[in-house]
C-alpha atoms as a printed R data frame, in Angstrom:
    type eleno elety resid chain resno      x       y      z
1   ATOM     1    CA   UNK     A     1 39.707 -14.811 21.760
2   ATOM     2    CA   UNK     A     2 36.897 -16.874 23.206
3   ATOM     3    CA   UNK     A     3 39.449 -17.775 25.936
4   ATOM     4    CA   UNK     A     4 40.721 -15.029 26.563
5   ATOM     5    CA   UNK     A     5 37.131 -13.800 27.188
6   ATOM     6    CA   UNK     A     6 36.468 -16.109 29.561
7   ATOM     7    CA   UNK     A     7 39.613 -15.321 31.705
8   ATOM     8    CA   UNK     A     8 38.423 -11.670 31.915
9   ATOM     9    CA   UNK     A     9 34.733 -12.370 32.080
10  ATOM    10    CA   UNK     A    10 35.178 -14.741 35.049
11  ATOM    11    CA   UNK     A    11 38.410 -12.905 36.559
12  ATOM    12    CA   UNK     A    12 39.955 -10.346 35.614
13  ATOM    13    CA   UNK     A    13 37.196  -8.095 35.746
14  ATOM    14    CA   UNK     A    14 35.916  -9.139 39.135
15  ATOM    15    CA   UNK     A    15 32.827 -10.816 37.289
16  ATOM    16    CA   UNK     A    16 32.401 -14.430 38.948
17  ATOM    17    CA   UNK     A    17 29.705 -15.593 41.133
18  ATOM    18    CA   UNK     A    18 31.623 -14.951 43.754
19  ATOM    19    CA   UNK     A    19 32.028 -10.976 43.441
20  ATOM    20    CA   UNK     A    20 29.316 -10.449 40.896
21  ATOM    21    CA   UNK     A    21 27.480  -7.221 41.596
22  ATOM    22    CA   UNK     A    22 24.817  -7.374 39.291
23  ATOM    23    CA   UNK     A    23 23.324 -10.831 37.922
24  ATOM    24    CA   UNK     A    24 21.737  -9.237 35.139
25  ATOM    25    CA   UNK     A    25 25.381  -8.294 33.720
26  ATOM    26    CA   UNK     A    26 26.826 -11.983 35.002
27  ATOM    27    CA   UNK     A    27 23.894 -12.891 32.624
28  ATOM    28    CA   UNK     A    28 24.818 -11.126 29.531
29  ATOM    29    CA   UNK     A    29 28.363 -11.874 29.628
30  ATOM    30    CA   UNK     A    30 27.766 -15.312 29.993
31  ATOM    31    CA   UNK     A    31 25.544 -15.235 26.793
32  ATOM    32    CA   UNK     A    32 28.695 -13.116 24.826
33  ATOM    33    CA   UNK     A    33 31.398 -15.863 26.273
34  ATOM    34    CA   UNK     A    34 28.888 -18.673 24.963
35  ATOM    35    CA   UNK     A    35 28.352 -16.938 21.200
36  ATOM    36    CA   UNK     A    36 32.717 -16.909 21.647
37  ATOM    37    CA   UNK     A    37 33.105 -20.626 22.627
38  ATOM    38    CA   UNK     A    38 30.328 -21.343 19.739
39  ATOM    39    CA   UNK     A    39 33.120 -20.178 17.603
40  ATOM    40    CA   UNK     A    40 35.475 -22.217 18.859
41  ATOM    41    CA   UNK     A    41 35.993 -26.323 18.535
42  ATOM    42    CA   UNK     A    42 36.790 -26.646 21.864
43  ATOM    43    CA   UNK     A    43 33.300 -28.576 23.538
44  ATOM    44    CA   UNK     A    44 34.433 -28.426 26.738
45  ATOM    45    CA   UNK     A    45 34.257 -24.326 26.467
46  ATOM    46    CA   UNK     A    46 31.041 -24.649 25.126
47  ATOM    47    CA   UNK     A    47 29.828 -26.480 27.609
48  ATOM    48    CA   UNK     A    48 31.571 -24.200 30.653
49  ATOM    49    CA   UNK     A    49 29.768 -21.246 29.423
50  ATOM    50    CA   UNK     A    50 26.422 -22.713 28.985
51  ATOM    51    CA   UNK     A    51 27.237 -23.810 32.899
52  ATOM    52    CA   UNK     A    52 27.342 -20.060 33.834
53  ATOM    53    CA   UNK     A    53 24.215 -19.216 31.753
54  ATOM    54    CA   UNK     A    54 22.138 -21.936 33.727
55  ATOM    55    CA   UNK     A    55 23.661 -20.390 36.998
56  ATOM    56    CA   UNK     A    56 23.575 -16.812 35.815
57  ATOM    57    CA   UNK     A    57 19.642 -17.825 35.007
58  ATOM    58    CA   UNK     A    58 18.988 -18.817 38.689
59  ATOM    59    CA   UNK     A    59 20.391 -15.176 39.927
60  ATOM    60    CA   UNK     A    60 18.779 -12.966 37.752
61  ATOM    61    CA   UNK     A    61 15.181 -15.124 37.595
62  ATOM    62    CA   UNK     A    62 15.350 -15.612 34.462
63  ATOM    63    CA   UNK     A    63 13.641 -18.633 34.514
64  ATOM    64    CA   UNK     A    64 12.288 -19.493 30.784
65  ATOM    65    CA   UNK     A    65 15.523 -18.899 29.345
66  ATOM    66    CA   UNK     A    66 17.321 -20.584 31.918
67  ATOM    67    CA   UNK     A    67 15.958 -23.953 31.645
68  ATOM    68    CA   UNK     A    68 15.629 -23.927 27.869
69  ATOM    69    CA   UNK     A    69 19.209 -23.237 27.946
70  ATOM    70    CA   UNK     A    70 19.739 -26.158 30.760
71  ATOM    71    CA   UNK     A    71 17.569 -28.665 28.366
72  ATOM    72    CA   UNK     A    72 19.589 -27.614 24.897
73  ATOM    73    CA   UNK     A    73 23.143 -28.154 26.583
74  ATOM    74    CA   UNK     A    74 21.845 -31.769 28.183
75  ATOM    75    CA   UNK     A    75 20.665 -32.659 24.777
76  ATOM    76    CA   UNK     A    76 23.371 -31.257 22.800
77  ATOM    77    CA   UNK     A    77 26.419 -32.632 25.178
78  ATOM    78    CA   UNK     A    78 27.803 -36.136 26.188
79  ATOM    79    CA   UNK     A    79 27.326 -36.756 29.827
80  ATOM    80    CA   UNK     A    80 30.540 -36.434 30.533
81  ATOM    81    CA   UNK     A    81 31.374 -35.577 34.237
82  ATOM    82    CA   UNK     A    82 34.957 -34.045 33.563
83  ATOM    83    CA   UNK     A    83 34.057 -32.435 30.053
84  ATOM    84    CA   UNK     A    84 35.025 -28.547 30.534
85  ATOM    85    CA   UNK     A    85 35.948 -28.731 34.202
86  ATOM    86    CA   UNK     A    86 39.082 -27.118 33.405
87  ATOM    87    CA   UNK     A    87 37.292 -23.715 32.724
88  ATOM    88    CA   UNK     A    88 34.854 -23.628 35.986
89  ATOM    89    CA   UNK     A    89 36.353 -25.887 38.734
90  ATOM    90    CA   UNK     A    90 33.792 -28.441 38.644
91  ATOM    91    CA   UNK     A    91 31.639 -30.317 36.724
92  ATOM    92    CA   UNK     A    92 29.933 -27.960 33.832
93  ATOM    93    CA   UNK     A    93 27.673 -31.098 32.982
94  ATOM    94    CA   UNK     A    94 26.870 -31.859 37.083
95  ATOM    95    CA   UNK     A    95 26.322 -27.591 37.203
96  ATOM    96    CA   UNK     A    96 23.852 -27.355 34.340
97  ATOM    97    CA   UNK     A    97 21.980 -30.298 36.030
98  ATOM    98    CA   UNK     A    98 22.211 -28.237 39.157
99  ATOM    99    CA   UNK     A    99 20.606 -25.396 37.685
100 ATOM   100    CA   UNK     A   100 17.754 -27.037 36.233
101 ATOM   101    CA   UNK     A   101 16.630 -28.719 38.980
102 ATOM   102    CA   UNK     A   102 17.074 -25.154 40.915
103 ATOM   103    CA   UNK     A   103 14.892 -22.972 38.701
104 ATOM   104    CA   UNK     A   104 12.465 -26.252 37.927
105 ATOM   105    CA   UNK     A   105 12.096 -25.753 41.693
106 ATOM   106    CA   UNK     A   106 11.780 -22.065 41.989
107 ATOM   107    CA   UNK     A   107  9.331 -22.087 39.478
108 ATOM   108    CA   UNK     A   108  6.768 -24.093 41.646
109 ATOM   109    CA   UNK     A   109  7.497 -27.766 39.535
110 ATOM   110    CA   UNK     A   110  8.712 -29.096 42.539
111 ATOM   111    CA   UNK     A   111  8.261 -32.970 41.059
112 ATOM   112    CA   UNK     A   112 10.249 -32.109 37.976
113 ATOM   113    CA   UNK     A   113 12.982 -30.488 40.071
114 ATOM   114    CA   UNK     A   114 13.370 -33.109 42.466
115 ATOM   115    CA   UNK     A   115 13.971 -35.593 39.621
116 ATOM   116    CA   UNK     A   116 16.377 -33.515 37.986
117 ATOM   117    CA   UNK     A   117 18.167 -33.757 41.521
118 ATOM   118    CA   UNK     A   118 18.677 -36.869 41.789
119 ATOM   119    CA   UNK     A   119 19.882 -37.796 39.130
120 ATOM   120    CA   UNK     A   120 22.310 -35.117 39.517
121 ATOM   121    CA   UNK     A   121 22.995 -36.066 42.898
122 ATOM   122    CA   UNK     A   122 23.755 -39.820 42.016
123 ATOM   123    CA   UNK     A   123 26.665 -38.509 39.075
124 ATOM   124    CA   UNK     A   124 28.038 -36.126 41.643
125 ATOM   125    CA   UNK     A   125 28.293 -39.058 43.988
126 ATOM   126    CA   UNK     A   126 29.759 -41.239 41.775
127 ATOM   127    CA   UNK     A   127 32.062 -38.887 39.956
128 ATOM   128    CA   UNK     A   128 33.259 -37.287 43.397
129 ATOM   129    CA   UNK     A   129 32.218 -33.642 42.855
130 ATOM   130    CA   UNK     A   130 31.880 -32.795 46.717
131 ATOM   131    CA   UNK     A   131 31.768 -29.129 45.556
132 ATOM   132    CA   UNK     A   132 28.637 -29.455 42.879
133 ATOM   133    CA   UNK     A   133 27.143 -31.838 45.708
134 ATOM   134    CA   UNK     A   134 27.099 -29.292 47.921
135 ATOM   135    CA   UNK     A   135 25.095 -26.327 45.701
136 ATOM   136    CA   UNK     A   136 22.679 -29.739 45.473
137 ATOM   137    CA   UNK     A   137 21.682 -29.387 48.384
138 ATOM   138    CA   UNK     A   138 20.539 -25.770 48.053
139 ATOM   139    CA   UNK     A   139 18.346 -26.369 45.581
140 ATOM   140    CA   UNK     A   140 17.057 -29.368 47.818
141 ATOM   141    CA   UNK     A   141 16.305 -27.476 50.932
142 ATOM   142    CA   UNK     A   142 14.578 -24.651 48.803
143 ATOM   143    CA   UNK     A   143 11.999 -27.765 47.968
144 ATOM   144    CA   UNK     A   144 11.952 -28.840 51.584
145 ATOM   145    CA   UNK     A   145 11.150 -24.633 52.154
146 ATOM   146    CA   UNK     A   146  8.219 -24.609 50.126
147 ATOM   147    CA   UNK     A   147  6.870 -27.877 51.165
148 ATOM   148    CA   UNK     A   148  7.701 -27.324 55.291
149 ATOM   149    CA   UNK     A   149  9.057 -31.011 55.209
150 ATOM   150    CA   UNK     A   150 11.932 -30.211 58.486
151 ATOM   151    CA   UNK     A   151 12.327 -33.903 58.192
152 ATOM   152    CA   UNK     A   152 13.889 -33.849 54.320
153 ATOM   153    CA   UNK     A   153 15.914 -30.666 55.329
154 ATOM   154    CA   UNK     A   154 17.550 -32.602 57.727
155 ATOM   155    CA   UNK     A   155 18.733 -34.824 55.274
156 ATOM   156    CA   UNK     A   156 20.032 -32.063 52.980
157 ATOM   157    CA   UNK     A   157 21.589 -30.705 55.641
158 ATOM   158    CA   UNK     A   158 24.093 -33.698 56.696
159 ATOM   159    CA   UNK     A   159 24.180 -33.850 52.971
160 ATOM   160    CA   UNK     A   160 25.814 -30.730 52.390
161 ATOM   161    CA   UNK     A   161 27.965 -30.647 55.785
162 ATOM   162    CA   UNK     A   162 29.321 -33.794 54.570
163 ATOM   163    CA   UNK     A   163 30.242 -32.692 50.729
164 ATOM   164    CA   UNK     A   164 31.556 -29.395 52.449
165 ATOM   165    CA   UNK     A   165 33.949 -30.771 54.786
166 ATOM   166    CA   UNK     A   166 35.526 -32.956 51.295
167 ATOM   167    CA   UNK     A   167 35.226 -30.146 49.073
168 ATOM   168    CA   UNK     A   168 36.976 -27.741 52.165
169 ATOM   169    CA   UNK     A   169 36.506 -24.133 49.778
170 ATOM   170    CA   UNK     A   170 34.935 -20.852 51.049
171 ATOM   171    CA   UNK     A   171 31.928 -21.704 49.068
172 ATOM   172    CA   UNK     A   172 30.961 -24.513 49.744
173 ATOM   173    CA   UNK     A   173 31.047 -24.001 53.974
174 ATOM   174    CA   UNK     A   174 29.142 -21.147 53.375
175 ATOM   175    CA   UNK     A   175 26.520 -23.422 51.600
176 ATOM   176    CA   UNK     A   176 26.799 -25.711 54.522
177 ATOM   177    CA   UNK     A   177 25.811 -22.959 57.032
178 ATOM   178    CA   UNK     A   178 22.980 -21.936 54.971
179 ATOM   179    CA   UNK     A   179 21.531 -25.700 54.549
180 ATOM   180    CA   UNK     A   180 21.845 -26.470 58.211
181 ATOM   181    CA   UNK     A   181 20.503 -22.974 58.985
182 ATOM   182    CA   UNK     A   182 17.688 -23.521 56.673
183 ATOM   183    CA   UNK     A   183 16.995 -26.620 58.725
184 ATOM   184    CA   UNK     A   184 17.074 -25.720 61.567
185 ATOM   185    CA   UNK     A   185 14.126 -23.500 61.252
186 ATOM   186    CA   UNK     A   186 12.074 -25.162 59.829
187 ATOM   187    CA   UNK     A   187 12.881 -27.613 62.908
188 ATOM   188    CA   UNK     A   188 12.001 -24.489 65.206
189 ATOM   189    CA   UNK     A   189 15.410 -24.598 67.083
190 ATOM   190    CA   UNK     A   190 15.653 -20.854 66.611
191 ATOM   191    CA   UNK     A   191 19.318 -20.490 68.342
192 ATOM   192    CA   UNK     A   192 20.968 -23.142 66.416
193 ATOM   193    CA   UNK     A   193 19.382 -21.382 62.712
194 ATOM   194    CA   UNK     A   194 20.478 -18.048 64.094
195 ATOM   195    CA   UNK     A   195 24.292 -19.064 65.126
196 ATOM   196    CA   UNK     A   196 24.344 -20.781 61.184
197 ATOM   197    CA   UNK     A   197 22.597 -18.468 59.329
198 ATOM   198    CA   UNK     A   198 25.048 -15.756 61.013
199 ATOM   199    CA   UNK     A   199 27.672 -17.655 60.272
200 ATOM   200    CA   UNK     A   200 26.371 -18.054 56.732
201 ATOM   201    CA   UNK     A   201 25.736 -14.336 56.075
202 ATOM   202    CA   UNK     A   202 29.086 -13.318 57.665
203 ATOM   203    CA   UNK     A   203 30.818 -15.521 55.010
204 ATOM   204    CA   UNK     A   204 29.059 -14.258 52.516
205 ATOM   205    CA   UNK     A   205 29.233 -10.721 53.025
206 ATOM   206    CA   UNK     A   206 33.228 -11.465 53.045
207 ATOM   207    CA   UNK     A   207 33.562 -13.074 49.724
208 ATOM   208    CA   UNK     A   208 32.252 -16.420 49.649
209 ATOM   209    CA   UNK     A   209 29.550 -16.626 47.480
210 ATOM   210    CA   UNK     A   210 28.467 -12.968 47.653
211 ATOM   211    CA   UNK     A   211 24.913 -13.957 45.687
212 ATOM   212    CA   UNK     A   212 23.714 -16.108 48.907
213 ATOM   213    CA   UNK     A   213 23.652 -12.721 51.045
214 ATOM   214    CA   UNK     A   214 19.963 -11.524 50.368
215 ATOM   215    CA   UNK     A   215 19.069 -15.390 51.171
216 ATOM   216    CA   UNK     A   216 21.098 -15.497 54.033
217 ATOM   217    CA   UNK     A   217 20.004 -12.344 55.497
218 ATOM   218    CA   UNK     A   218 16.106 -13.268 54.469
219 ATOM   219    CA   UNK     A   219 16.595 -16.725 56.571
220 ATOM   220    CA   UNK     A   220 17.990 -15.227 59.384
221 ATOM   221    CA   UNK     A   221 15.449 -12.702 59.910
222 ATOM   222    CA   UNK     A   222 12.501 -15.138 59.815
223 ATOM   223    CA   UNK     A   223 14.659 -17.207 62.932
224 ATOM   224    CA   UNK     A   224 15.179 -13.865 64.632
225 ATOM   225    CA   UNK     A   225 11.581 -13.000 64.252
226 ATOM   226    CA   UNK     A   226 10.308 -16.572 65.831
227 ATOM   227    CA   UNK     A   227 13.065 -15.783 68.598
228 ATOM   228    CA   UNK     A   228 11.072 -12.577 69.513
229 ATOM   229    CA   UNK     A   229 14.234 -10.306 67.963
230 ATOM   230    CA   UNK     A   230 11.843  -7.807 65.894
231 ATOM   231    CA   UNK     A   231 14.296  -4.614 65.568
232 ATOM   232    CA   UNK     A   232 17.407  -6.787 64.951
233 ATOM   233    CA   UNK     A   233 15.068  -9.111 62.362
234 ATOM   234    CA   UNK     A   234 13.539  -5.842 60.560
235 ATOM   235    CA   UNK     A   235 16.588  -4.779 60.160
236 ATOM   236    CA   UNK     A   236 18.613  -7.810 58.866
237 ATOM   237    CA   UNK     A   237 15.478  -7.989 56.704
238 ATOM   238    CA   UNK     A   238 15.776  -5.145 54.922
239 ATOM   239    CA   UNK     A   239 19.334  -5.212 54.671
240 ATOM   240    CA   UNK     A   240 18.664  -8.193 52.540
241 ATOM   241    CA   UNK     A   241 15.981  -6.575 50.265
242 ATOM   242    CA   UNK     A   242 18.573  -3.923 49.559
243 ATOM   243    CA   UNK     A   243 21.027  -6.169 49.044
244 ATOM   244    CA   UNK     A   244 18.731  -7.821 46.562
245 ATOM   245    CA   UNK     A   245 18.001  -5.133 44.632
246 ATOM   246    CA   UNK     A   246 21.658  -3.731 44.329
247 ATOM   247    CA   UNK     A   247 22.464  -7.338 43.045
248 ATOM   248    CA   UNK     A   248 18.943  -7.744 40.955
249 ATOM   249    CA   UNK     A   249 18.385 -11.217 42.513
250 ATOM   250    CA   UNK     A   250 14.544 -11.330 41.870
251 ATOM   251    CA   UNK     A   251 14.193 -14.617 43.556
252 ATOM   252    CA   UNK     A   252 15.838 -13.611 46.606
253 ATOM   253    CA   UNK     A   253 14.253  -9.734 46.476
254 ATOM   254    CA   UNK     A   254 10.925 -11.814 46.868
255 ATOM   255    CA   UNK     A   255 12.393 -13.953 49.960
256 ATOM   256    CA   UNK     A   256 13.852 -11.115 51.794
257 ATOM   257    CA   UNK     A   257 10.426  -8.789 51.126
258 ATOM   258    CA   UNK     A   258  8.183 -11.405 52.803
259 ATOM   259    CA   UNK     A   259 10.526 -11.829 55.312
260 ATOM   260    CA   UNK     A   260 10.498  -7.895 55.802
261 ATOM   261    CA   UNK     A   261  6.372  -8.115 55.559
262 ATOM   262    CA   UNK     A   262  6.538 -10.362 58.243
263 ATOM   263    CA   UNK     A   263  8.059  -8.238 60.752
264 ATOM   264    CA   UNK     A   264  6.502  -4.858 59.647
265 ATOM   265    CA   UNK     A   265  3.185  -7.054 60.155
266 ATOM   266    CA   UNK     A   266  4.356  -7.927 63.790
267 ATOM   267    CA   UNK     A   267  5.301  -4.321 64.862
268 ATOM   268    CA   UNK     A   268  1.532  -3.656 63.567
269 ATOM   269    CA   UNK     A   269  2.584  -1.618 60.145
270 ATOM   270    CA   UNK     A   270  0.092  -3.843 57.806
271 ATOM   271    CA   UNK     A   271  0.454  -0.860 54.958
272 ATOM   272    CA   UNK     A   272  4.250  -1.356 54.617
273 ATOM   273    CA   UNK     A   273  3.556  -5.015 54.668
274 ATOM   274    CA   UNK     A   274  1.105  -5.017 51.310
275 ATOM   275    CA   UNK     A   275  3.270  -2.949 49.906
276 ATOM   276    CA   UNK     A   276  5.935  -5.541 50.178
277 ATOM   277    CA   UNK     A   277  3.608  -8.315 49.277
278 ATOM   278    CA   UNK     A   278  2.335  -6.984 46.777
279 ATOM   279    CA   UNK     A   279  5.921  -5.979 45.259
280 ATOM   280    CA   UNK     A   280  7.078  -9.367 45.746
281 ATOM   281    CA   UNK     A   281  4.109 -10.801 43.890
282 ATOM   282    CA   UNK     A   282  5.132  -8.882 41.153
283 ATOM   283    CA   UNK     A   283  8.381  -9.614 40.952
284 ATOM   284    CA   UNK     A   284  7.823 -13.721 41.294
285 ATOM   285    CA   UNK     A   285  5.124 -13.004 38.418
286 ATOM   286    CA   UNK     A   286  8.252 -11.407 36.306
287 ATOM   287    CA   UNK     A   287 10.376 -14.370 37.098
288 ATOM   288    CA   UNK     A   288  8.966 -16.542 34.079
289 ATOM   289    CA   UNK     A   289  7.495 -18.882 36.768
């Protein structure tokens, strides 16, 4: 049964981080597949769906539960690369990792996160998980983000081209695009963000990795902003706030809002602008960060 589950939770039913529509539901069936494979013997399915928790944690904000869950599966589970990868396509032990580190660093606890990062990124290197080396990267530049360090991006960003050309799925190119998009502004070369970041969005919006479209969308309306674009940047903005909120991303509804306050406060409109910093203050307070 607890296979079964699985199948259809990740599958069948068009629930996978790929298509999901709404990460609050990715997040409950991830806890009902994990109270299945509890049932079972099988460790490696154990370990899969606690994977998808720690993920599902990072997409819906959830951020106490999340790394609670990340710490109990470390603790509780060999490190064992290949244990589970059968059920998820990479490493469920390299993924959990991958998570914490991600919501350690959404949550402000940048130093913890970063540590939690490399070790990851040292057993992705060694095992050869180009895919999980990749996402790494995400959660890297989102620490280079908050601490404007363009010269760390850059790193991340020939990180993740590099993993993305060896892992070669839809994914993880998309994840390339955004890394090196993400770098690129914060390096200020505005036409080389905007040609990624489109590239990243347009990827996403067609299936690969569907979650990173409010992101996308939030990243390249800050570069078309800089570039003087305000009515194509409002509106790529707010795109991505919608998107957001149809997908109840929390972390990425408060990304794409401040990127939407920033060009209502250009075209002059500071009331619309509070109002959106003021929501997204909220919502970040909601986050368990």
């Amino acid at each position: 049964m607890a296979l079964v589950f699985h199948a259809l939770s990740r599958g069948g039913c068009g629930f996978d981080q790929a298509r999901v529509a709404a990460h609050h539901e990715y997040l409950r069936y991830s806890r009902r597949a994990t109270e299945l494979a509890d049932a079972t013997d099988n460790i490696g399915l154990q370990l899969a769906e606690r994977a998808y928790i720690g993920y599902a944690s990072v997409f819906a904000g959830t951020m106490d539960e999340g790394i609670a869950t990340c710490v109990d599966t470390l603790e509780r589970f060999p490190e064992d690369p290949g244990l589970g990868a059968e059920y998820t396509g990479y490493s469920p032990f390299l993924g959990t990792l991958n998570a914490q580190a991600w919501m350690l660093i959404r949550s402000g606890r940048l130093g913890e996160g970063t540590k939690v990062l490399d070790r990851a990124e040292k057993l992705a290197r060694e095992y050869e998980d180009h895919e999980v080396l990749t996402w790494l990267q995400l959660a890297g530049v989102e620490a280079d983000i908050v601490r404007a360090d363009a010269a760390a991006a850059r790193k991340h960003a020939e990180a993740a081209v590099n993993a993305s050309d060896k892992s070669a799925t839809p994914q993880s190119r998309q994840v390339g695009h955004m890394v090196f998009g993400a770098m690129h502004r914060l390096n200020e070369s505005w036409d080389d963000a905007i040609e990624a970041l489109e590239n990243a969005l347009q990827e996403a919006k067609t299936g690969a990795n569907r979650e990173f479209e409010a992101w996308s969308g939030a990243e390249l309306a800050i570069a078309l902003l800089a570039r003087g674009d305000l009515e194509r940047a409002e509106d790529v903005a707010q795109t991505a706030v919608d998107v957001a909120r149809g997908q109840n991303s929390r972390c990425d509804e408060v990304r794409a809002s401040l990127a939407l306050a920033h060009t209502q406060i250009q075209r002059g409109d500071e009331t619309e602008a509070q109002h959106e910093i003021e929501r997204a203050a909220r919502l970040y307070k909601d986050m368990d960060a």
